[in-house]
C-alpha positions, 0 to 999 in steps of 0.5 A: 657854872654849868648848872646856873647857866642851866638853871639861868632862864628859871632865875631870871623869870623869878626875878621878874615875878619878884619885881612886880610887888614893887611895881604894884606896891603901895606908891602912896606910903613910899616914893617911886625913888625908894622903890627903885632903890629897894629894887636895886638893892635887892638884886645885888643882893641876889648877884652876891649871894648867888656867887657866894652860895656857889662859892661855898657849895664848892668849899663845902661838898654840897652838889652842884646842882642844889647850889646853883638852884639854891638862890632861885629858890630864896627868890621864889620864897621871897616872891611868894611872901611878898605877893601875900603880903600884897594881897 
């Protein structure tokens, strides 16, 4: 719990640099409500995959550390990808 709390502000900005694809996407092949939709979606995802990722971590040995930072580097990945594809 320590370490996500740490590693929170990192997340956070992660997630906001992975929100400006949607913002910035192709609005004419999708509408806004897709969007937000898609948007939503993936942040719950993140939400549940983060707490099952620490959750497992305890189960599984894994350090603390690695698995707090785990999901924000899936998200960082995730963000790089898609701003390739944008451009």
């Amino acid at each position: 719990m320590y370490w996500s709390k740490l590693f929170g502000p990192l997340t956070i900005l992660a997630m906001v640099l992975l929100a400006i694809p949607f913002v910035f996407g192709s609005v004419r092949h999708v509408s806004i409500g897709k969007q937000v939709l898609l948007g939503f979606l993936v942040g719950i995802a993140f939400f549940v995959g983060s707490r099952l990722i620490g959750q497992m971590g305890i189960v599984y040995g894994v350090p603390s550390v690695l698995s707090a930072l785990l999901p924000t580097l899936i998200v960082i990945a995730i963000t790089i990808w898609s701003y390739r594809r944008i451009r």
